[in-house]
N, CA, C and O atoms as a Maestro MAE file, in Angstrom:
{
 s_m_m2io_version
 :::
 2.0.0
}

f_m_ct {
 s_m_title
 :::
 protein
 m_atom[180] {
  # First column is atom index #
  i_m_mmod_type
  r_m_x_coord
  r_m_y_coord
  r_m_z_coord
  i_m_residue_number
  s_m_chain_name
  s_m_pdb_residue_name
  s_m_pdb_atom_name
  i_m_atomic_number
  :::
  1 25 0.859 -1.198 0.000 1 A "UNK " " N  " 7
  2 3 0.000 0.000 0.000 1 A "UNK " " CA " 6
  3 2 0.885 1.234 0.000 1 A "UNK " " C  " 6
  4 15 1.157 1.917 0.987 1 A "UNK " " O  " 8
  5 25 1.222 1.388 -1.031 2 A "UNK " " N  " 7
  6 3 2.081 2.702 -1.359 2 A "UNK " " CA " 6
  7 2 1.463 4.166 -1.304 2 A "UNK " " C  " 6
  8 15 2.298 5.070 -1.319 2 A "UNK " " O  " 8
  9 25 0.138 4.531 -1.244 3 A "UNK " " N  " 7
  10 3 -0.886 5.417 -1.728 3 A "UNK " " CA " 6
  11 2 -0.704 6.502 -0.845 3 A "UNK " " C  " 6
  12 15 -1.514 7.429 -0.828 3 A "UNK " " O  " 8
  13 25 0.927 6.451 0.364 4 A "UNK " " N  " 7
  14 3 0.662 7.288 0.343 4 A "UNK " " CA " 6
  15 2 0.137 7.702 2.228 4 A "UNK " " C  " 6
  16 15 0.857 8.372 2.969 4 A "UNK " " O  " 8
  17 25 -1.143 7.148 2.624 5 A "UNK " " N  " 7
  18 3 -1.731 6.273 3.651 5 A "UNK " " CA " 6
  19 2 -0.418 5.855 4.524 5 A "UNK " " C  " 6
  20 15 0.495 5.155 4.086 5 A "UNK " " O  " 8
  21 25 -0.489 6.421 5.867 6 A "UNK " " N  " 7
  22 3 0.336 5.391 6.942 6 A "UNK " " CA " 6
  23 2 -0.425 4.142 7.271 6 A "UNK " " C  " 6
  24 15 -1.631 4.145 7.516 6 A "UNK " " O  " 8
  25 25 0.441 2.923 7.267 7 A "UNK " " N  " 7
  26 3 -0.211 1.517 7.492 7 A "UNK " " CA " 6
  27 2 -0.374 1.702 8.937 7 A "UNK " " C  " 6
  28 15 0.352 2.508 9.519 7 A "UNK " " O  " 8
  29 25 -1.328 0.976 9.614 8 A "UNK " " N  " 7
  30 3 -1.980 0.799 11.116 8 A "UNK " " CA " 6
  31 2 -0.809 0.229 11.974 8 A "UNK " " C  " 6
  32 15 -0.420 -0.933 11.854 8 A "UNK " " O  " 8
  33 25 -0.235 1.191 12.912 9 A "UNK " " N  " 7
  34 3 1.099 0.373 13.533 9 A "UNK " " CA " 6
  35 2 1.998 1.002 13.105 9 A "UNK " " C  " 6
  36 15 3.018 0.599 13.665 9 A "UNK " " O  " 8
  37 25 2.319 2.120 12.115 10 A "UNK " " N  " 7
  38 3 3.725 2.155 11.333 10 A "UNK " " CA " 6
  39 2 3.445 3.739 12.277 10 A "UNK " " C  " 6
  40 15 4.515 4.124 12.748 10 A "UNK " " O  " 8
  41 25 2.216 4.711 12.631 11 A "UNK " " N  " 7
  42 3 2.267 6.016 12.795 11 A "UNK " " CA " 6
  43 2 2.681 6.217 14.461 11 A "UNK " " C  " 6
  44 15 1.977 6.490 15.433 11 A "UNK " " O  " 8
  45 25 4.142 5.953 14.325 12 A "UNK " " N  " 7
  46 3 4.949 6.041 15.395 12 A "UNK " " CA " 6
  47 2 4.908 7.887 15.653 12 A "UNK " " C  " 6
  48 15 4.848 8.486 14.579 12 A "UNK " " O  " 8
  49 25 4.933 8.819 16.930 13 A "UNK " " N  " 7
  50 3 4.765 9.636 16.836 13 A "UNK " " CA " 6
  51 2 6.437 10.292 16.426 13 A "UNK " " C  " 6
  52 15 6.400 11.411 15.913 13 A "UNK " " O  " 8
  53 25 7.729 9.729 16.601 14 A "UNK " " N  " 7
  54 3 8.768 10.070 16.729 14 A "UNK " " CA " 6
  55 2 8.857 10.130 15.023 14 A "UNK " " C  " 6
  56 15 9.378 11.154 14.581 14 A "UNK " " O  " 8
  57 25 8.429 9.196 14.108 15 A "UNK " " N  " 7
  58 3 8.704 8.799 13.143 15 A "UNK " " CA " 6
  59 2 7.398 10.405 12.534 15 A "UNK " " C  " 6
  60 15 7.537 10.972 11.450 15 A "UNK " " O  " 8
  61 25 6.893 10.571 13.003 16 A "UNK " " N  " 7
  62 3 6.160 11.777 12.591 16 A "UNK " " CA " 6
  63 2 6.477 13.206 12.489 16 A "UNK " " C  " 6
  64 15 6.335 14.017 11.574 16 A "UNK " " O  " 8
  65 25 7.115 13.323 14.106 17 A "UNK " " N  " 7
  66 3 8.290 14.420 13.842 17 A "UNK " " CA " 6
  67 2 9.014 14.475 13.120 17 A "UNK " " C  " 6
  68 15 9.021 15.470 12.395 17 A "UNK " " O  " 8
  69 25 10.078 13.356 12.923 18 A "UNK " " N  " 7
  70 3 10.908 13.421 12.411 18 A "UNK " " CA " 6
  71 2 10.685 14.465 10.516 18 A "UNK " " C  " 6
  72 15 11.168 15.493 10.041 18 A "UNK " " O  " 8
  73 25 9.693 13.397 10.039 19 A "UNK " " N  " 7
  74 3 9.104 14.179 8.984 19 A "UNK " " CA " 6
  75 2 8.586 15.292 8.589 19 A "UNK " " C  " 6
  76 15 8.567 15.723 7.436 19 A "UNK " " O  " 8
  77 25 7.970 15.990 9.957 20 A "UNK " " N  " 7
  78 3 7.989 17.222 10.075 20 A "UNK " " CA " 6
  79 2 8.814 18.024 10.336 20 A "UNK " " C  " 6
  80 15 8.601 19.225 10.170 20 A "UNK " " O  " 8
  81 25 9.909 17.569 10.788 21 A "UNK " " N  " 7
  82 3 11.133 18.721 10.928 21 A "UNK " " CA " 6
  83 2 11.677 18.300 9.470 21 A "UNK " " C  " 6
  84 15 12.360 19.234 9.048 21 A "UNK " " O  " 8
  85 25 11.639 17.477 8.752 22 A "UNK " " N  " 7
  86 3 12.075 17.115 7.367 22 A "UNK " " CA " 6
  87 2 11.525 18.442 6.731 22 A "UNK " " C  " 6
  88 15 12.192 19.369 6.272 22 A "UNK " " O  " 8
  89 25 10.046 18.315 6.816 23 A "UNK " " N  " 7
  90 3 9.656 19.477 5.998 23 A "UNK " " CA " 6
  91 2 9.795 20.375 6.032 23 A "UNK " " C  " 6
  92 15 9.791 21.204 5.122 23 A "UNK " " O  " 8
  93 25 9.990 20.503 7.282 24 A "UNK " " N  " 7
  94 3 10.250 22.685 7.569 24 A "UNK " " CA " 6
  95 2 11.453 22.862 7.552 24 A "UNK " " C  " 6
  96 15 11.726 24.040 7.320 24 A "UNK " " O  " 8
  97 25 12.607 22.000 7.741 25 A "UNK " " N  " 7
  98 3 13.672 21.980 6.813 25 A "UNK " " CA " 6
  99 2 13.954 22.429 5.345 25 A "UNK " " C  " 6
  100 15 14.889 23.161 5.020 25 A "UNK " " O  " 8
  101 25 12.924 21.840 4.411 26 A "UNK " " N  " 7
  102 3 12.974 21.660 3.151 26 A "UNK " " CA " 6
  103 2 11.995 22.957 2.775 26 A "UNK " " C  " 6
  104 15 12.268 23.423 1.669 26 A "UNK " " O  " 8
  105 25 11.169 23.471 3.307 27 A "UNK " " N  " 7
  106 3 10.496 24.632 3.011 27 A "UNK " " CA " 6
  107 2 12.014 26.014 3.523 27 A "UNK " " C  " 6
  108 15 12.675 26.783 2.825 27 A "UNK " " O  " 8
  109 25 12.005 25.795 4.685 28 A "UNK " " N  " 7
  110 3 13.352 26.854 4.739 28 A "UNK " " CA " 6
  111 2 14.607 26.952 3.507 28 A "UNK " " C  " 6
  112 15 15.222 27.931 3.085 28 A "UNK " " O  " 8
  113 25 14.674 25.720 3.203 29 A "UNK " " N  " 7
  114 3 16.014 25.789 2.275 29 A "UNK " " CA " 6
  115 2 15.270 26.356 0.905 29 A "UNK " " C  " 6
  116 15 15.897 27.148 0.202 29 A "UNK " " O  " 8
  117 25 14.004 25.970 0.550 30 A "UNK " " N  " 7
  118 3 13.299 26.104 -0.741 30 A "UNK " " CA " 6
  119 2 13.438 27.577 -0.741 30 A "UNK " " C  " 6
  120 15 13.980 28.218 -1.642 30 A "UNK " " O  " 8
  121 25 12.684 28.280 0.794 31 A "UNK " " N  " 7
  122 3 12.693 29.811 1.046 31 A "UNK " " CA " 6
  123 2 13.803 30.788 0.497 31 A "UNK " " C  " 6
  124 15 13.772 31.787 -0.221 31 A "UNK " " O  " 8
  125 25 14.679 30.162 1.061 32 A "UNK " " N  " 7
  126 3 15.901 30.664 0.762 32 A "UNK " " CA " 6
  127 2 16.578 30.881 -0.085 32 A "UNK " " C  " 6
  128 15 17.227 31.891 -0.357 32 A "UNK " " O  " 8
  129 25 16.417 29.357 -0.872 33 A "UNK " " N  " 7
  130 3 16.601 28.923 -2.601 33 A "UNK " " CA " 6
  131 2 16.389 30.328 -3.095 33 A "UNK " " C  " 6
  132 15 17.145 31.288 -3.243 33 A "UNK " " O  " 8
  133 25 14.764 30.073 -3.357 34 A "UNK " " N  " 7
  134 3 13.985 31.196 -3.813 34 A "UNK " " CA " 6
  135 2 14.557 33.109 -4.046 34 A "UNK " " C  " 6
  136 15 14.816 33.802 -5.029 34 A "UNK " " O  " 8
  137 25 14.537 33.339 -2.547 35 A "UNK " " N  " 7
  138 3 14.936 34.438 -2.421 35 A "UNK " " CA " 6
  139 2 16.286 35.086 -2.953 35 A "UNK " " C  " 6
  140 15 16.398 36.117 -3.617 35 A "UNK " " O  " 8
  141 25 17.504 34.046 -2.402 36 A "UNK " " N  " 7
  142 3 18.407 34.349 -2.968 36 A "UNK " " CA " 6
  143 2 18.317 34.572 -4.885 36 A "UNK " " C  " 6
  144 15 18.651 35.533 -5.577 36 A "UNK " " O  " 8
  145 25 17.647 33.059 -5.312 37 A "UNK " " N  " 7
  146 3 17.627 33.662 -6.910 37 A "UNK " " CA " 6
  147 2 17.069 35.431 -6.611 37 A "UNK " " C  " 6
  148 15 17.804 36.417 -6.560 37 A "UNK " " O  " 8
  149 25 16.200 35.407 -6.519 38 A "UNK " " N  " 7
  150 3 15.254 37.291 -6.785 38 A "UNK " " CA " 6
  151 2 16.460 38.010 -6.812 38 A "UNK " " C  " 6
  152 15 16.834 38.603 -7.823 38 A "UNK " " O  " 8
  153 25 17.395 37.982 -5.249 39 A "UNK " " N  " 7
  154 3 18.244 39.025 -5.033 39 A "UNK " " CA " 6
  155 2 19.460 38.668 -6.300 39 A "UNK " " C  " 6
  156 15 19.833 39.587 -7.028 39 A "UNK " " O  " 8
  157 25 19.917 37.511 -6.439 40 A "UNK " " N  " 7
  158 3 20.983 37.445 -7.481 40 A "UNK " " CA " 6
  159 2 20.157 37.922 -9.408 40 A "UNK " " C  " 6
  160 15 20.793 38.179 -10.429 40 A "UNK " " O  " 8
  161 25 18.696 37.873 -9.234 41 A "UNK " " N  " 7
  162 3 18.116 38.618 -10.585 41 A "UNK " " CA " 6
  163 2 18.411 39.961 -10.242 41 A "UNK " " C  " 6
  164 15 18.924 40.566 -11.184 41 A "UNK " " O  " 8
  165 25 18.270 40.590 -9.275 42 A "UNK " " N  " 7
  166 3 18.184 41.967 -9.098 42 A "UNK " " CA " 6
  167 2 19.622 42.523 -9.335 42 A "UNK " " C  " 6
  168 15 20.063 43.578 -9.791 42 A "UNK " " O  " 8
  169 25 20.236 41.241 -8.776 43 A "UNK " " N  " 7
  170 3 22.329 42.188 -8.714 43 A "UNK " " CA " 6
  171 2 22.199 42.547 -10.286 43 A "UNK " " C  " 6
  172 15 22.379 43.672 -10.751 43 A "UNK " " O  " 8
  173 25 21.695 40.856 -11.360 44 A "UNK " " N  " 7
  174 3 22.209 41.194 -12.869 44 A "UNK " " CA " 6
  175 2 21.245 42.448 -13.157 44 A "UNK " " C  " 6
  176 15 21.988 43.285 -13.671 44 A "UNK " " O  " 8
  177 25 20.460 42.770 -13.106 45 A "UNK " " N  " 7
  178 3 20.334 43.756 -13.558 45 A "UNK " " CA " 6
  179 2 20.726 45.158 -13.105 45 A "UNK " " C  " 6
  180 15 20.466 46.131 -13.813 45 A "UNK " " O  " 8
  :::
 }
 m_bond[179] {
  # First column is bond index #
  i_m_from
  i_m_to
  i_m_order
  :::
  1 1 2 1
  2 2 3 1
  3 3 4 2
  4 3 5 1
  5 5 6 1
  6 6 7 1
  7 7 8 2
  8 7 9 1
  9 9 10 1
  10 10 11 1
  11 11 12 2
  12 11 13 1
  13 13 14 1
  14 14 15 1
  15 15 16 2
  16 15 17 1
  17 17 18 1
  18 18 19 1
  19 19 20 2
  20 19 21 1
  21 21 22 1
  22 22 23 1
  23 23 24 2
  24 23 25 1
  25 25 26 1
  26 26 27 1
  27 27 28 2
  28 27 29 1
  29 29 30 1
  30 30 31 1
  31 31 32 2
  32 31 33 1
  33 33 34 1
  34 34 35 1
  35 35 36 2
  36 35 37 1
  37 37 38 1
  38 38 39 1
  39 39 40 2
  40 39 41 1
  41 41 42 1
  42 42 43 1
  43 43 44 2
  44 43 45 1
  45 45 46 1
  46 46 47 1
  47 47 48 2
  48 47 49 1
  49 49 50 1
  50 50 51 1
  51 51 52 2
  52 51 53 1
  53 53 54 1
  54 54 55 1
  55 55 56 2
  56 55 57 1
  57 57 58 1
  58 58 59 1
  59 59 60 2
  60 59 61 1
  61 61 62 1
  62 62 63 1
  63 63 64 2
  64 63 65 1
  65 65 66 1
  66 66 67 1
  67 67 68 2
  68 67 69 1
  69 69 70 1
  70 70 71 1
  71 71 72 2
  72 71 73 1
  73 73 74 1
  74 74 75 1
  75 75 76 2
  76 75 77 1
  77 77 78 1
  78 78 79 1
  79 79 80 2
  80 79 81 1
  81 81 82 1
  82 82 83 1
  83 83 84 2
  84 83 85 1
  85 85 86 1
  86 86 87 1
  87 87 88 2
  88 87 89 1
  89 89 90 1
  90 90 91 1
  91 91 92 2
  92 91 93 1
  93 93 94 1
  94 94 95 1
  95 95 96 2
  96 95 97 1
  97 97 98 1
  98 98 99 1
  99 99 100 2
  100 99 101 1
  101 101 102 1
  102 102 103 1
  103 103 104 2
  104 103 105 1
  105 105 106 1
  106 106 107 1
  107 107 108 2
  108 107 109 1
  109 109 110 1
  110 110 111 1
  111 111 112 2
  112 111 113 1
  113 113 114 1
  114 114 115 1
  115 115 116 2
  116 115 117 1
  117 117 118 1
  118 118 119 1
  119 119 120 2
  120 119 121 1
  121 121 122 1
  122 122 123 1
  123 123 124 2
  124 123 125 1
  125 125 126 1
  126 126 127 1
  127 127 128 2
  128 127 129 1
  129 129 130 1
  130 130 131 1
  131 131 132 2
  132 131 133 1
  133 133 134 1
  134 134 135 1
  135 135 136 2
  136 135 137 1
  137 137 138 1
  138 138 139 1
  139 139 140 2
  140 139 141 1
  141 141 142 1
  142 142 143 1
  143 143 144 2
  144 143 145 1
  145 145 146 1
  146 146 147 1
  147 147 148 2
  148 147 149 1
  149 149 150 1
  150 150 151 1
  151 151 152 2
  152 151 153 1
  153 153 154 1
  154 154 155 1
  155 155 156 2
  156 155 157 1
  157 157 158 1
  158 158 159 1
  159 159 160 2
  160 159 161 1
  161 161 162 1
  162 162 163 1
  163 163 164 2
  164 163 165 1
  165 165 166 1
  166 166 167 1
  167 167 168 2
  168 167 169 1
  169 169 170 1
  170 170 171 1
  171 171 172 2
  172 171 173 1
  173 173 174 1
  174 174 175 1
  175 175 176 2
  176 175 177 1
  177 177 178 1
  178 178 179 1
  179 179 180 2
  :::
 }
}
């Protein structure tokens, strides 16, 4: 059952954090990604 769905037994709460600090990890770096491009469009011009 790939879909995606945590299987019954697998939704450990540690194993939940963990994924959530994954994400707000990965949204910060995306943030950042992001921004920096704008400011490095703005230097070339």
């Amino acid at each position: 059952n790939d879909s995606g769905q945590p299987q019954p037994g697998n939704n450990l709460p540690v194993t939940a954090s963990k994924s959530y600090a994954v994400q707000m990890i990965l949204a910060i770096i995306l943030t950042a990604f992001a921004s920096s491009l704008v400011v490095l469009g703005k230097i070339k011009k």
